[in-house]
C-alpha positions as CSV (number, residue, x, y, z in Angstrom):
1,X,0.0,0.0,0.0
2,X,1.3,3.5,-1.0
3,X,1.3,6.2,1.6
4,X,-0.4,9.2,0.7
5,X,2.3,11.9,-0.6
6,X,1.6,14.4,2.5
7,X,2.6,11.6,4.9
8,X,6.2,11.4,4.1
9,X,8.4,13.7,6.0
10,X,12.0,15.2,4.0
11,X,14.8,14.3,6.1
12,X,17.4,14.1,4.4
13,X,18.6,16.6,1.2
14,X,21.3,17.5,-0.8
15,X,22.4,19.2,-4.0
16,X,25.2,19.9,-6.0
17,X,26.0,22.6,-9.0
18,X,26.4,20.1,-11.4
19,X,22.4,19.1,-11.2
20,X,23.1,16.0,-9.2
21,X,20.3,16.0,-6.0
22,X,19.2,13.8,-3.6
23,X,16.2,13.9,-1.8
24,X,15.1,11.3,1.3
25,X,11.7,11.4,2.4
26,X,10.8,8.8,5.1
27,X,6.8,8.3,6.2
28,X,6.0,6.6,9.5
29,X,3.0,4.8,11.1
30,X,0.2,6.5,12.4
31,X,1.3,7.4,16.2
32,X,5.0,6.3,16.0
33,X,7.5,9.3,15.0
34,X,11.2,9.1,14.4
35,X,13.7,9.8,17.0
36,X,16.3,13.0,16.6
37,X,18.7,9.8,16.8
38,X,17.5,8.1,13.9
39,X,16.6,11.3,11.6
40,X,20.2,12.3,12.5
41,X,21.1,8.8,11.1
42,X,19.0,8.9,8.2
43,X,20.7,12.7,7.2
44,X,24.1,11.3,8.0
45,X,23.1,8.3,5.4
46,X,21.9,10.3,3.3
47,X,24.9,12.4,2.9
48,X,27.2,9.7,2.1
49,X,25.0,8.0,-0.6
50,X,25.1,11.1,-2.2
51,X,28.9,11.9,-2.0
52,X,29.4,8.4,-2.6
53,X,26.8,9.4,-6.3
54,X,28.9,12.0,-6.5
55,X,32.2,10.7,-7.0
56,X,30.8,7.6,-9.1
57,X,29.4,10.4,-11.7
58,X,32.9,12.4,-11.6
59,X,35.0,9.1,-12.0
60,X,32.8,8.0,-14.8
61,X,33.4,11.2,-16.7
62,X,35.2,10.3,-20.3
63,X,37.2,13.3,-19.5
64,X,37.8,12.3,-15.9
65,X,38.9,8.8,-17.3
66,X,41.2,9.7,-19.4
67,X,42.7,11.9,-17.1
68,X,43.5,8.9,-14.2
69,X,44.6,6.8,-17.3
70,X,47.5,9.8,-18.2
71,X,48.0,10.3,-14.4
72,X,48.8,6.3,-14.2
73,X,51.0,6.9,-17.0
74,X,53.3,10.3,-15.3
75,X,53.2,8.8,-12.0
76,X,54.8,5.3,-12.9
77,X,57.3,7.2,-15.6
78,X,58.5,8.7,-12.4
79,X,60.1,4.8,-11.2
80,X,63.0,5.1,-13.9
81,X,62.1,1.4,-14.8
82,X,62.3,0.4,-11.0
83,X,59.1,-0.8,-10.9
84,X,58.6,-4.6,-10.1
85,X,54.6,-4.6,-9.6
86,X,52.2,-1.9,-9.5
87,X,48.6,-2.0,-6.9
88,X,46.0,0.3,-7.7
89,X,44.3,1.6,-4.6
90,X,41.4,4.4,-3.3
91,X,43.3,7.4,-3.3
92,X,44.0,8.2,0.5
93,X,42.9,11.6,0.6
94,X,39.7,11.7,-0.6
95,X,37.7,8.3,-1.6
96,X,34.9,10.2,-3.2
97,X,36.5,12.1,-5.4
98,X,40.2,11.2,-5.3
99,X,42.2,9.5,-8.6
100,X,43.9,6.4,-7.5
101,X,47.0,5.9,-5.7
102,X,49.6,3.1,-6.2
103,X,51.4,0.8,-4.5
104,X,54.6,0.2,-6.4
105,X,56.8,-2.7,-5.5
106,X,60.6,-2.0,-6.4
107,X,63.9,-3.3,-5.7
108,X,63.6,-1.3,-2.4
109,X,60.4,-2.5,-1.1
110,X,56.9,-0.9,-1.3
111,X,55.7,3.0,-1.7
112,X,52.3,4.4,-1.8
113,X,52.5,7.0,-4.1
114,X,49.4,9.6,-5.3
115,X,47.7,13.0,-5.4
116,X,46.6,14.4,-2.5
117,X,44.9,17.8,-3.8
118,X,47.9,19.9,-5.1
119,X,51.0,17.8,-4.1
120,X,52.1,14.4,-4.6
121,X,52.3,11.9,-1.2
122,X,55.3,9.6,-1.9
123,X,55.2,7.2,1.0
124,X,58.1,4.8,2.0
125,X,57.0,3.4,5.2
126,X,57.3,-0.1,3.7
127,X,60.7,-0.4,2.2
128,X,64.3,-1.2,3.5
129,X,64.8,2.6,3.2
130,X,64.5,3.8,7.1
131,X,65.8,6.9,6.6
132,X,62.9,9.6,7.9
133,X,61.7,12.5,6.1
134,X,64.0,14.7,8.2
135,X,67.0,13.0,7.7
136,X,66.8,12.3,3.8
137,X,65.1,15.7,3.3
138,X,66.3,18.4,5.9
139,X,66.7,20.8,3.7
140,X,62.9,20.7,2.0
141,X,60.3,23.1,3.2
142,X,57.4,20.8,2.7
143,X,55.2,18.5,4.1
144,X,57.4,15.3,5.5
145,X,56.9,12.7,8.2
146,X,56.6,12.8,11.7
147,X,57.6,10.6,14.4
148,X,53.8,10.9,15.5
149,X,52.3,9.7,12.7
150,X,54.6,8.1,9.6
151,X,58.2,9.0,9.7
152,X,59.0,8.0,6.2
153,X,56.7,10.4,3.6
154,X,57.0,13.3,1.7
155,X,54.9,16.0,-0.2
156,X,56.0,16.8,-3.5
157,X,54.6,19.9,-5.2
158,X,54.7,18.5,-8.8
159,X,56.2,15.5,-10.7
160,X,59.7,17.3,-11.1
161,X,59.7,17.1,-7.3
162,X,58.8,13.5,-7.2
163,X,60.9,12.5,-9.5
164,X,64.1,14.2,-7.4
165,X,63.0,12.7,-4.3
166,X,62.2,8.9,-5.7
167,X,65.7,9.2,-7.2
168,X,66.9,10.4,-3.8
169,X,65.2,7.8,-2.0
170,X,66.7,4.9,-4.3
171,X,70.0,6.5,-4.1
172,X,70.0,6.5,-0.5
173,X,68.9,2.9,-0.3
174,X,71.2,-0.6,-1.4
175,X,70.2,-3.3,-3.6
176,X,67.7,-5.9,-1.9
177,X,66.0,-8.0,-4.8
C-alpha cells in the first residue's frame, strides 16, 4: 500500500552545481515518529550516498577517465624502470573524489605513491629505506613525516619534485632484490 504523498516527512537533502540531487523522504506509522537519533542517522546516510553518487558520476566522466589513465602513466614514468609490480588503490585523501593511488613494489620495497589535492604523497614506510623525512630531506620546506604519525613520507609539489626525491630515496637505499 502506497502512503499518501503528505505523509512522508523530507529528512534528508542534498544538491550539487552540477544538477546532481538527492532527496530522502521517510513516512512513518500513524502514532510512531522518528527519534532525533535516527533522523540524524538517516541525514548522516543520506549524505554519504550522495557523496558516494557523486564521486561515481565524476569518475565516470570520459574526460575524468582519461585523465586517471595519463595520471597512471606520469606517475609510474617517475620509477626510472624500478618498478617490479604496481597496486591500484582508493586514493587516500579523498575516496569520493580522489584518482587512485599506487602501491609500487621495487627493488627497495613498497611505496604508496598519489595525489593528494595539489601535491604528490610519496610514501616509503614499507621499504628497507629507514631513513625519515627529516634526515633524507632536511633541507625541503614541505610536508614530510613525523615521528607521531609516519616518519618516512614526503609531499612533493609536482612531478619534477617526485621525481628528485624517488631518485633520492633509491639513491640512498642498497640493492635488496
Amino acid at each position: 500500500m502506497l502512503l499518501d504523498q503528505k505523509n512522508y516527512t523530507c529528512i534528508s537533502s542534498q544538491e550539487g552545481s552540477n544538477g546532481l540531487g538527492l532527496k530522502i523522504l521517510v513516512a512513518v506509522p500513524p502514532g510512531q515518529v522518528l527519534s532525533e537519533a535516527d533522523m540524524l542517522e538517516v541525514q548522516h546516510l543520506g549524505y554519504k550516498l550522495y557523496e558516494e553518487l557523486q564521486g561515481r558520476l565524476y569518475r565516470g566522466h570520459p574526460d575524468e577517465i582519461a585523465a586517471t589513465k595519463e595520471e597512471r602513466v606520469e606517475i609510474l614514468r617517475l620509477f626510472r624502470g624500478e618498478a617490479i609490480f604496481v597496486e591500484e588503490i582508493p586514493s587516500g585523501y579523498s575516496q569520493e573524489y580522489g584518482r587512485p593511488w599506487f602501491v609500487v613494489t621495487t627493488r627497495i620495497g613498497r611505496i604508496k605513491i598519489g595525489w593528494r589535492k595539489r601535491v604528490i604523497n610519496i610514501d616509503w614506510s614499507e621499504t628497507t629505506n629507514k631513513k625519515k623525512a627529516e634526515e633524507l630531506f632536511k633541507e625541503e620546506q614541505v610536508t614530510k613525516g613525523d615521528s607521531y604519525d609516519n616518519s618516512f613520507y614526503i609531499h612533493a609539489w609536482g612531478y619534477e619534485k617526485a621525481q628528485e626525491y624517488l631518485d633520492k630515496l633509491f639513491a640512498s637505499q642498497t640493492k635488496v632484490f
